[in-house]
KOLDREN-595125 format. One record per residue (C-alpha): residue number from 0; x, y, z; residue in three letters. Coordinates in Angstrom, 1 decimal, padded with zeros to 4 digits. Layout:
N
NUM,X,Y,Z,ALA $
...
//
This chain:
490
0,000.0,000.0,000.0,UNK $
1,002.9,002.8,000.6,UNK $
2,004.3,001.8,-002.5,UNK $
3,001.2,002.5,-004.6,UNK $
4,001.0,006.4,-002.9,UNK $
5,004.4,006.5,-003.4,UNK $
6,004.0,006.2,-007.3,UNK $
7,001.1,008.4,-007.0,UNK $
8,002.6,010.8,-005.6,UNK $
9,005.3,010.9,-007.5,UNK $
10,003.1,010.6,-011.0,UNK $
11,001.2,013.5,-009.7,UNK $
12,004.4,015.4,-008.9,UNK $
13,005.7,014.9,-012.5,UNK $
14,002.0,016.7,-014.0,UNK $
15,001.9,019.4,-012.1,UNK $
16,005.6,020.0,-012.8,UNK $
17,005.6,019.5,-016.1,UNK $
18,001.8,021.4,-016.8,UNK $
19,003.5,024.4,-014.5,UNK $
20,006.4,024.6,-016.2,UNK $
21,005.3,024.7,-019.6,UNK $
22,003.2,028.0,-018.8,UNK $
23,006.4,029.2,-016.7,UNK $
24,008.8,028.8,-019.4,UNK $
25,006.6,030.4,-021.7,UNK $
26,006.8,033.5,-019.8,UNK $
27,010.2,033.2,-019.2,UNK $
28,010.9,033.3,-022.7,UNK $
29,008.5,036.3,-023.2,UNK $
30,009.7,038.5,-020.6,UNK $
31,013.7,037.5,-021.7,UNK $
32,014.8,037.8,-018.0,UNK $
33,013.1,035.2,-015.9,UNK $
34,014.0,033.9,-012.4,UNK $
35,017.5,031.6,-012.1,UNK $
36,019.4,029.5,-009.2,UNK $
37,015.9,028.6,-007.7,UNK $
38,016.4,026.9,-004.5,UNK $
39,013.2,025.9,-001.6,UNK $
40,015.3,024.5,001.3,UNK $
41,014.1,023.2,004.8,UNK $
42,013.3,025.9,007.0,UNK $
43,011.4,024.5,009.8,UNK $
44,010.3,021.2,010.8,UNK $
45,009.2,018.6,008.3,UNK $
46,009.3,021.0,005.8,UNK $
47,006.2,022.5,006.4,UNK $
48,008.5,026.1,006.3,UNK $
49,009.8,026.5,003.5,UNK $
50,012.7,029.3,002.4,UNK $
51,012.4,030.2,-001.4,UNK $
52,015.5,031.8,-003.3,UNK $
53,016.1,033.2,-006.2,UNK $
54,017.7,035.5,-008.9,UNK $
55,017.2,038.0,-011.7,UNK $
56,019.3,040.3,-013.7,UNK $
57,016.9,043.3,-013.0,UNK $
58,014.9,044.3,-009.6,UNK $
59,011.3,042.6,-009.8,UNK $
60,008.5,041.7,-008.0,UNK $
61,009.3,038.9,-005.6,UNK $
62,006.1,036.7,-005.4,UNK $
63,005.7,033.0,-004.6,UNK $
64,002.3,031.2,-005.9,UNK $
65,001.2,028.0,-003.9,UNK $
66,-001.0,025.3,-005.1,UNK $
67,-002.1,021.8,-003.5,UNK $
68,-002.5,018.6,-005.6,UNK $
69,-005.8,019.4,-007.3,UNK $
70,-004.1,022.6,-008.9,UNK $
71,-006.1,024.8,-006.5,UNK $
72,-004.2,027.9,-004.3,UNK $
73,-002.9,026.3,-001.6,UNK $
74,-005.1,027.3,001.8,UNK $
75,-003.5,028.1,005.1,UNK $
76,-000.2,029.1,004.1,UNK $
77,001.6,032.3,005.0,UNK $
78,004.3,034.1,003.2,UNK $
79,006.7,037.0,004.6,UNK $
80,007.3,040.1,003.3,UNK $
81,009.3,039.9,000.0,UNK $
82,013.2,040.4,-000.2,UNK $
83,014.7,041.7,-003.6,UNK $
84,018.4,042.8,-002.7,UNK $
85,021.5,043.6,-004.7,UNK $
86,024.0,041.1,-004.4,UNK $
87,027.1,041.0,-006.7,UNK $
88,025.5,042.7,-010.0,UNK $
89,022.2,040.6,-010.3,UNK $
90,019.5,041.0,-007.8,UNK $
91,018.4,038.3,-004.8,UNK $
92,015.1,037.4,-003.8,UNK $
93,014.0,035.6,-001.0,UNK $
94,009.8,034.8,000.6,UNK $
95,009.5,032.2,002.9,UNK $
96,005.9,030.1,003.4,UNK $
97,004.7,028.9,006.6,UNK $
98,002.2,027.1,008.0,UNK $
99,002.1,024.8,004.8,UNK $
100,000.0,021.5,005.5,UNK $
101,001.8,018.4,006.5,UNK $
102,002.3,015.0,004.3,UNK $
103,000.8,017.6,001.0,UNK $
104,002.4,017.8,-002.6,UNK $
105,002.8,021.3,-003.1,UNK $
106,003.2,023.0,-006.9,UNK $
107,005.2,026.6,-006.4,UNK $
108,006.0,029.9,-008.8,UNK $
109,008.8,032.2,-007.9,UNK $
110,008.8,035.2,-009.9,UNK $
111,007.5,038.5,-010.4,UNK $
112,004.0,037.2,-011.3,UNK $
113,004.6,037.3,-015.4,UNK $
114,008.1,035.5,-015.8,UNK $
115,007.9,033.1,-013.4,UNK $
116,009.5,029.2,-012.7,UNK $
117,007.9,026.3,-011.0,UNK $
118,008.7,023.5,-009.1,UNK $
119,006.9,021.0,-006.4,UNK $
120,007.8,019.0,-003.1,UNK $
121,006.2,017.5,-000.9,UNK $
122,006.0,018.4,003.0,UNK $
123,006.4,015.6,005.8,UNK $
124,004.6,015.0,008.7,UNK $
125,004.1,013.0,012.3,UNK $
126,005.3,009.9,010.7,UNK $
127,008.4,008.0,012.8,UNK $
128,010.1,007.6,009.2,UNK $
129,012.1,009.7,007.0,UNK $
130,014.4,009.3,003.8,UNK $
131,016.8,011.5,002.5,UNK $
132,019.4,011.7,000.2,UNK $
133,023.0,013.2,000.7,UNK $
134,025.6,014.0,-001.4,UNK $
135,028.7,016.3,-000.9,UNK $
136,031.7,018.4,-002.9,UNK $
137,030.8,018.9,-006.8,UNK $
138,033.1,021.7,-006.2,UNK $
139,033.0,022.8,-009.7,UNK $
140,034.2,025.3,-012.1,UNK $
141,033.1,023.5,-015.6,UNK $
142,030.2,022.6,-017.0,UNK $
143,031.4,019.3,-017.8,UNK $
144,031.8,018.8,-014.2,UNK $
145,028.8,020.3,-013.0,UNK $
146,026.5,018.0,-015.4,UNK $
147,029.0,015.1,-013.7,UNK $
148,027.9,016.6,-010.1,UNK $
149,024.0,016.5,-011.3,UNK $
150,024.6,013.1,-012.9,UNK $
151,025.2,011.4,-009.6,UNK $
152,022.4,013.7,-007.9,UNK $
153,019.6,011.9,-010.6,UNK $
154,021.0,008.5,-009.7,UNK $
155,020.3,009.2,-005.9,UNK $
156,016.8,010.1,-007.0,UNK $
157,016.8,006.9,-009.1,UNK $
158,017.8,005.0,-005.7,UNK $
159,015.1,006.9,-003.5,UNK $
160,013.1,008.6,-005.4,UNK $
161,010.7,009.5,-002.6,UNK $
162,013.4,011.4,-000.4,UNK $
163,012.0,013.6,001.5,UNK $
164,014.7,016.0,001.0,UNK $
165,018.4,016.6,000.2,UNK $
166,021.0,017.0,001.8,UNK $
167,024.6,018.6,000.1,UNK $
168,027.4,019.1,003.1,UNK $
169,029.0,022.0,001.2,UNK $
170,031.3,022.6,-001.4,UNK $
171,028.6,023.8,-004.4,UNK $
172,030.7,025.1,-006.4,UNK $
173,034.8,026.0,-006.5,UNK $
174,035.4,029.4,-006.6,UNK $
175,031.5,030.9,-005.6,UNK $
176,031.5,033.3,-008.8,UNK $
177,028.4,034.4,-010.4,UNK $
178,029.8,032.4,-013.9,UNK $
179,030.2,029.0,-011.7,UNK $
180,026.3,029.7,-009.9,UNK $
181,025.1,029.5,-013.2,UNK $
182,026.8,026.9,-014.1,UNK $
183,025.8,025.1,-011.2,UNK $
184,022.1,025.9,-011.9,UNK $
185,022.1,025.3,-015.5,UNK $
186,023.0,021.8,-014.7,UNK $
187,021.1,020.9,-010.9,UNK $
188,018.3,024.2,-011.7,UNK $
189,015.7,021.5,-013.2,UNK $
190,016.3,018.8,-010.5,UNK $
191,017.0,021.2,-007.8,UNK $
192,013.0,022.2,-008.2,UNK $
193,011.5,019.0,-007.3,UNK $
194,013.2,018.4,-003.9,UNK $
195,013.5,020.3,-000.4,UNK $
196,017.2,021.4,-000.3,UNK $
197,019.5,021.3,003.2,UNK $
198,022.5,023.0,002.6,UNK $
199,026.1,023.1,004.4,UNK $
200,028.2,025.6,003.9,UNK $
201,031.5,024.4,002.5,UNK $
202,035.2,026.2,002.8,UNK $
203,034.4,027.1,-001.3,UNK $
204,031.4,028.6,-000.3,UNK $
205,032.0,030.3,002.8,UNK $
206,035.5,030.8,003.5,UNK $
207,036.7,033.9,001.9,UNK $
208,033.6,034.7,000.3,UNK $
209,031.7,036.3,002.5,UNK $
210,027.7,036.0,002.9,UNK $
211,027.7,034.3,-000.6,UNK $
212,026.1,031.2,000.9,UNK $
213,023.3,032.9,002.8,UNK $
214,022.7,034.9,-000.3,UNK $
215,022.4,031.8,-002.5,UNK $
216,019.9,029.9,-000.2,UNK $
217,017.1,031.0,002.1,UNK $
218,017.3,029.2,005.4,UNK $
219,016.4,029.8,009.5,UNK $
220,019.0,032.0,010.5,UNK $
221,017.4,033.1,013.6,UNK $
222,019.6,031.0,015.9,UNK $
223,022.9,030.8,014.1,UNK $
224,025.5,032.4,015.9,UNK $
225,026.4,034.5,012.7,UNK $
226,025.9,034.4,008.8,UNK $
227,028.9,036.0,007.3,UNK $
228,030.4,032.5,006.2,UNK $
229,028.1,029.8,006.8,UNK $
230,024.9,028.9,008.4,UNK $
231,023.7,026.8,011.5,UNK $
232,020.5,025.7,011.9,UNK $
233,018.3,022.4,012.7,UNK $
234,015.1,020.7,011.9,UNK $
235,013.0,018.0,012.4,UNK $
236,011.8,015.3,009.9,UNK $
237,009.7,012.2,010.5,UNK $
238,011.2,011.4,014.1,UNK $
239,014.8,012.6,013.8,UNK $
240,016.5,015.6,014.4,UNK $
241,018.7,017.1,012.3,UNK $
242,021.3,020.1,012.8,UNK $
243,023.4,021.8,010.3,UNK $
244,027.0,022.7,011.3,UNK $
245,029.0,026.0,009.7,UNK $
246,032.9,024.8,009.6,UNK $
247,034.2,028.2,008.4,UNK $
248,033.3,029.3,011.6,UNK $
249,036.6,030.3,013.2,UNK $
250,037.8,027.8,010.9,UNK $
251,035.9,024.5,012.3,UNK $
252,033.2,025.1,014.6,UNK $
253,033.3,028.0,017.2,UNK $
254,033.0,027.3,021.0,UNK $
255,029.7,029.5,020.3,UNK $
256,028.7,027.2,017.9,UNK $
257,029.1,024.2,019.9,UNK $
258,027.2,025.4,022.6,UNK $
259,024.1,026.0,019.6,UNK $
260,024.9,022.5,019.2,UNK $
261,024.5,021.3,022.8,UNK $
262,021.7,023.2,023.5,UNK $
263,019.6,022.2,020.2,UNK $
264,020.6,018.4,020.7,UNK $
265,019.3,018.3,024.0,UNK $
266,016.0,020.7,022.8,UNK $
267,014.5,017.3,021.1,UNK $
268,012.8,014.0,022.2,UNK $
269,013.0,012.9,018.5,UNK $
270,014.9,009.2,018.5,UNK $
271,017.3,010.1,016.2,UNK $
272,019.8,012.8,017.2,UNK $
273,022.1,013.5,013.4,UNK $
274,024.7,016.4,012.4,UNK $
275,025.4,017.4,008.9,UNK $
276,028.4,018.9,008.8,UNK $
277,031.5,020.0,005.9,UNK $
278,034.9,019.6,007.4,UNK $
279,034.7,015.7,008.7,UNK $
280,036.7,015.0,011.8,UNK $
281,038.0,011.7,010.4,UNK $
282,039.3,011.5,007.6,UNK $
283,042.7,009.9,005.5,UNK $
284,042.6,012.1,002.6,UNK $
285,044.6,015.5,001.8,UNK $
286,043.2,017.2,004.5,UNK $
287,043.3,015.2,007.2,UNK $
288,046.8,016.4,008.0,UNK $
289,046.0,019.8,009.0,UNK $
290,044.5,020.9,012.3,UNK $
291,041.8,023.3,011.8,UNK $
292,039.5,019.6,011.0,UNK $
293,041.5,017.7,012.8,UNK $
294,040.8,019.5,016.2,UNK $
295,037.1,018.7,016.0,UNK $
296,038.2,015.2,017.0,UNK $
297,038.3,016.9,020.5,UNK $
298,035.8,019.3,020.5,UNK $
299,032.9,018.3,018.4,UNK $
300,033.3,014.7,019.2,UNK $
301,032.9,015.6,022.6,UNK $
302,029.8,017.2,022.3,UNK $
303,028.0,014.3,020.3,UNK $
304,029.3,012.4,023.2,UNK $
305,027.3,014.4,025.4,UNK $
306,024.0,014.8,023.7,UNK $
307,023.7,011.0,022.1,UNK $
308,024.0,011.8,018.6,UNK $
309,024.1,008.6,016.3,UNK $
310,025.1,009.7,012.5,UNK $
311,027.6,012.6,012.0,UNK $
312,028.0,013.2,007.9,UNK $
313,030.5,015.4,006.1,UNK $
314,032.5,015.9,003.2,UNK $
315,035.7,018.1,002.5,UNK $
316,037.8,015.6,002.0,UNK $
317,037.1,013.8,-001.5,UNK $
318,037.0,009.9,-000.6,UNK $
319,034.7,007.9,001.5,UNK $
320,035.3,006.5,004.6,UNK $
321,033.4,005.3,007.8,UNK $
322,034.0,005.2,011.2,UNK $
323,032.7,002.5,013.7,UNK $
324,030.8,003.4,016.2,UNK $
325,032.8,006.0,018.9,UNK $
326,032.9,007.6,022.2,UNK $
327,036.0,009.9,023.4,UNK $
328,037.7,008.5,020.3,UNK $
329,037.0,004.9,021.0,UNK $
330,035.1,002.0,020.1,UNK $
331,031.7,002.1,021.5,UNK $
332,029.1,000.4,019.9,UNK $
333,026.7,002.3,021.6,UNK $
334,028.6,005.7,020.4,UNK $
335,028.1,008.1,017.6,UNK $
336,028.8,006.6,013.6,UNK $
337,031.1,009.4,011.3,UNK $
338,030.7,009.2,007.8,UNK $
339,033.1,011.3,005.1,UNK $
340,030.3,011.3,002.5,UNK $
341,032.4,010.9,-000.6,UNK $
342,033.0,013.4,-003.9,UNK $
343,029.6,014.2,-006.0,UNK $
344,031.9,015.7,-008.2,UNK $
345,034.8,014.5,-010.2,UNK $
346,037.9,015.9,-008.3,UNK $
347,038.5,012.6,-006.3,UNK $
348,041.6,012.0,-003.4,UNK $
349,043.6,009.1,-003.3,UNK $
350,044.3,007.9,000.5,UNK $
351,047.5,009.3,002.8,UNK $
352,048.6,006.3,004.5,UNK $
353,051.0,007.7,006.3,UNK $
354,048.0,009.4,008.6,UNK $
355,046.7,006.4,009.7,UNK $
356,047.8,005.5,013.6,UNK $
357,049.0,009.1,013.7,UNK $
358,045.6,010.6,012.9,UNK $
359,042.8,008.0,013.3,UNK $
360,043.1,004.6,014.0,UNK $
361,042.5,001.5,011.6,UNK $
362,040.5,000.3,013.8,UNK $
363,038.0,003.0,013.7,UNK $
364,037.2,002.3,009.7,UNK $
365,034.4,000.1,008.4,UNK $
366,034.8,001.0,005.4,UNK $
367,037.0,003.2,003.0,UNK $
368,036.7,004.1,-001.1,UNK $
369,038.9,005.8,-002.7,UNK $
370,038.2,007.3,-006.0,UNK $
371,041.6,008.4,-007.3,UNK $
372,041.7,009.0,-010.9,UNK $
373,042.8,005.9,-012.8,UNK $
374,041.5,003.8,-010.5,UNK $
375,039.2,003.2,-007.4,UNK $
376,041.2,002.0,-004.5,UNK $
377,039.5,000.6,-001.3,UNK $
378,040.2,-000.6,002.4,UNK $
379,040.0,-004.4,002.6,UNK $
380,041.1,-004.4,006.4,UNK $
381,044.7,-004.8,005.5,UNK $
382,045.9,-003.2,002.3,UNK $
383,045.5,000.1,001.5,UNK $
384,046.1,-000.2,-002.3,UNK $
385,043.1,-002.8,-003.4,UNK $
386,042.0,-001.7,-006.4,UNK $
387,038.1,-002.2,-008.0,UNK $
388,038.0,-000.1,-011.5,UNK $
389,034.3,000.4,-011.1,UNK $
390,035.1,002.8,-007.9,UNK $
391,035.9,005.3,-010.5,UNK $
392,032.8,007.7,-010.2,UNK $
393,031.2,010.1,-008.4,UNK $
394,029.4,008.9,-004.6,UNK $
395,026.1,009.7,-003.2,UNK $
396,024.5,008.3,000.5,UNK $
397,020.9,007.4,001.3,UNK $
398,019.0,006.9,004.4,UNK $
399,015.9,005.4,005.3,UNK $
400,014.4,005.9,009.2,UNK $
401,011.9,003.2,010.3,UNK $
402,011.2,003.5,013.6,UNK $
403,014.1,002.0,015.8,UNK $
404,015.9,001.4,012.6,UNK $
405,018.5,003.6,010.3,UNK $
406,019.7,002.2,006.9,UNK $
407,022.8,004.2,005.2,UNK $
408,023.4,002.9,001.7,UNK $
409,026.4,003.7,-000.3,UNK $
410,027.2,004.5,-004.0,UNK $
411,029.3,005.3,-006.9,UNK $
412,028.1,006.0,-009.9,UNK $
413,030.8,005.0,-012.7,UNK $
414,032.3,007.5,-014.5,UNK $
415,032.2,005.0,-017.6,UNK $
416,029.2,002.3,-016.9,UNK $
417,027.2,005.3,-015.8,UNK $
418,025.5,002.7,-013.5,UNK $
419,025.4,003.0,-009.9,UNK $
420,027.3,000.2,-007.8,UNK $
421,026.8,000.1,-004.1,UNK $
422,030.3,000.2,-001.8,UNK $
423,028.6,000.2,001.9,UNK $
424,025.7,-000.3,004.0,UNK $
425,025.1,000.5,007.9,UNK $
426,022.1,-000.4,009.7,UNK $
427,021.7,001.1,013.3,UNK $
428,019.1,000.0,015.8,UNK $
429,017.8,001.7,018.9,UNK $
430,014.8,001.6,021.2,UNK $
431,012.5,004.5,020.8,UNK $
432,011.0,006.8,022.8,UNK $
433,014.2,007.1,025.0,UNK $
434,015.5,010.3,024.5,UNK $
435,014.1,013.3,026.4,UNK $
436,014.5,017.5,026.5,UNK $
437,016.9,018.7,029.0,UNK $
438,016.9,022.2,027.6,UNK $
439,014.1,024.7,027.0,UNK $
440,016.0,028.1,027.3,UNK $
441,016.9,030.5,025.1,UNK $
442,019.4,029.0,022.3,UNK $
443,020.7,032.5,020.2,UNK $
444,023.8,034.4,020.7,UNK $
445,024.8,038.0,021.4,UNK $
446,026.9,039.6,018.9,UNK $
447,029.2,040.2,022.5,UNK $
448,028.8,036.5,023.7,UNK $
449,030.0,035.5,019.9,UNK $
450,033.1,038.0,019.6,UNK $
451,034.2,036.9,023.1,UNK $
452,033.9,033.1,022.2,UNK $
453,035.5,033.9,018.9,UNK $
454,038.5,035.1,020.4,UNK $
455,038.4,031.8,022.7,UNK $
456,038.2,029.6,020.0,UNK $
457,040.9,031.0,017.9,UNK $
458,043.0,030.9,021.2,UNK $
459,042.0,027.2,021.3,UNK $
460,043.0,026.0,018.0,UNK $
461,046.2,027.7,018.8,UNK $
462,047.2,025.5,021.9,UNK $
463,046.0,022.7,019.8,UNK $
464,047.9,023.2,017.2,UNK $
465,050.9,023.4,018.9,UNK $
466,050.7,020.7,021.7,UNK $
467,048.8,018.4,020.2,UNK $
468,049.0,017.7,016.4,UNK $
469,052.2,019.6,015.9,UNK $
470,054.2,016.7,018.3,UNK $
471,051.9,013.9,016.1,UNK $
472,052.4,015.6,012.4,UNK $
473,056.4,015.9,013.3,UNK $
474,056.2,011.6,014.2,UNK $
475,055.0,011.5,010.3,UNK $
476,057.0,013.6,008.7,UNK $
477,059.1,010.4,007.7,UNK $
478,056.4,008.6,006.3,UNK $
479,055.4,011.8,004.7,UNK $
480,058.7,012.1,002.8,UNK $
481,058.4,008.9,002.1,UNK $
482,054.7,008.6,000.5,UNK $
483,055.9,011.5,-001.8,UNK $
484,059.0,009.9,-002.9,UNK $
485,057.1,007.3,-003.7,UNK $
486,053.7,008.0,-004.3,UNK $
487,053.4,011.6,-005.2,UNK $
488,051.3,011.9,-002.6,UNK $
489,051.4,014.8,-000.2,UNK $
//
């Protein structure tokens, strides 16, 4: 029976898509300047809040249509006051909807009323399930790589296809120029309007270019501790609990931050407790040398410790890899699951061995793939250089929530077979109904209370550095030398 109002739902999402955006395009066409890099991400719980974004070349009218399944205007909903800003020579426009029904298909238009474009998704509701998709650093500049980014996104789709909503841990795009946005929309802009859109903010997207990632998407910003670079935020979905992590934020996660974190994790009775994040605290690949990542091994860690989170997923570092279950950096099988999500995108990173014992412990990894170019090299429990050509492609994750029980499911999509192969699974299984709120105040920050933690974290990261991965990095530096003799591998 789910099945069948699964395909319903999803035949009735393709009509009014496809009968929407036939008059949309229409006007696009007319009017010459229509709206571009459309994005509705998940602003409150179960999507039933929804933040619309988008762009033209000339200030407009910022107005969002909603209609329910029948075609008729949807009843209920609420939309702000419009935003139409100037941002980097084209103008941004953001209106977010509220109150939107639970467990409803929902047809929108974003434009100024004549050129407009249309897309659907579908809200959530009380259910104790949810399915999303994640995916993680297209980190493109071509538009051969960005249709290689979008290539693996449609495959996800053609794994779930009744996500609930995506999730991409940072990383859109490589340089966050206005050329490389389009680009990035003219190949996701069609798929990117039939899903609900969680965004991370990535290094490319945050660090350096200031307030380009909360210009590009439309998301709760009323309890992140500051927007420049990044976003936090959470939500829930189904029962599970979901917060978003900034990384550029004092270049891993500020003491300010973690306390967000802390707070909001111990805000919800939902069963499952899961961070999306960029920089990943484990990792073997390029950057798992350096210790502005490395130090979250200590700090965040620490706090999922504390609040009983189960599933941690980032990206950054351009190969996949999975940690057993941990607590205070060791094995605990009731502890919290890290998962370096993998490269979307084609720029793939071959595994350092010379971090491994210095860094993170063999012991930790369930399962490692490698996509260097040439060949896709994976951990077998003993050898580091296995090789499996059909690793050659670009990764995307999937999980399903039933009740007590989490499926993650793995896979690469070959850059030759174009056909998706899995590489991992994880189930999880806990009892329900176990977790309860421990915290009910106030969870924002001051601008004072953030520049004082600032400084502390900065100050942090310093004595880190220095007295505890400078004395490990300088025990490698052999094996270092001697993986670039060798290997050309830095």
């Amino acid at each position: 029976m789910k099945n069948v109002k699964r395909i319903v739902c999803l035949i009735l999402s393709v009509l009014l898509l496809s009968s929407l955006l036939g008059a949309s395009v229409g006007a696009e066409t007319a009017a010459g300047s229509g709206p571009v890099r459309v994005s509705a991400c998940v602003a409150g719980d179960n999507g039933q809040t929804v933040g619309f974004c988008w762009y033209t070349a000339e200030p407009t009218d910022s107005v969002v249509t909603l209609r329910d399944e029948s075609g008729a205007p949807l009843a209920g909903a609420k939309l702000s006051d419009p935003v139409c800003e100037e941002w980097e020579g084209m103008w941004m426009h953001k209106v977010t909807a509220s109150d939107l029904p639970a467990e409803t298909l929902i047809a929108y238009t974003v434009g100024d009323g004549n050129a407009t474009v249309s897309g659907t998704f579908k809200t959530g509701g009380a259910a104790d399930s949810v399915k999303f998709i994640e995916i993680a650093d297209v980190q493109a500049s071509s538009a051969e790589n960005f249709e290689k980014g979008a290539a693996t996104l449609r495959a996800a789709f053609g794994a779930m296809p009744d996500a609930a909503f995506v999730a991409n841990c940072g990383d859109f795009t490589n340089d966050s120029t206005n050329e490389e946005w389009d680009l990035y929309d003219a190949s996701f802009g069609e798929l990117n309007r039939t899903y609900l859109l969680a965004p991370v903010s990535g290094n490319h997207d945050g660090f350096g270019v200031e307030n380009w990632f909360n210009n590009m998407f439309n998301l709760d910003t009323s309890e992140s501790v500051q927007t420049k670079n990044g976003v936090n935020y959470s939500f829930d979905y189904g029962n599970a609990h979901f917060a978003v992590l900034n990384t550029n934020d004092c270049l891993n996660v500020s003491k300010p931050q973690l306390k967000w974190l802390k707070n909001d994790m111990n805000s919800t009775d939902k069963d499952w407790k899961i961070v999306f994040i960029h920089k990943s605290p484990y990792t073997l690949g390029k950057d798992g040398k350096w210790p502005d990542a490395l130090q979250l091994q200590k700090t965040l860690t620490k706090v999922c410790d504390e609040t009983n989170v189960d599933l941690v997923i980032g990206g950054h570092d351009h190969q996949y890899l999975r940690t057993k279950p941990l607590t205070g950096n060791k094995l605990d099988p009731n502890g919290t699951t890290y998962l370096l999500s993998g490269t979307a995108g084609s720029k793939r990173y071959e595994v350092r061995e010379f971090l491994a014992e210095h860094f993170m412990k063999k012991e930790f990894i369930a399962a490692l793939v490698i996509q260097k170019g040439g060949y896709g090299n994976f951990w077998n429990g003993s050898d580091w250089r296995s090789t499996d050509e059909r690793n050659i492609g670009g990764c995307y994750n999937t999980v399903e929530i039933d009740g007590g029980t989490l499926t993650l499911k793995s896979f690469i999509l070959g850059d030759e077979s174009q056909e998706s192969m899995q590489i991992d699974q994880l189930e999880l299984t806990k009892k329900t109904g176990e977790n309860k709120i421990t915290y009910t105040g106030d969870n924002t920050t001051s601008k004072a209370a953030y520049a004082v933690g600032s400084v502390a974290s900065y100050a942090s990261l310093l004595v880190y550095t220095f007295t505890n991965w400078l004395p490990r990095f300088l025990a490698l530096v052999p094996e270092l030398i001697y993986s670039v003799a060798v290997y050309d591998t830095f």
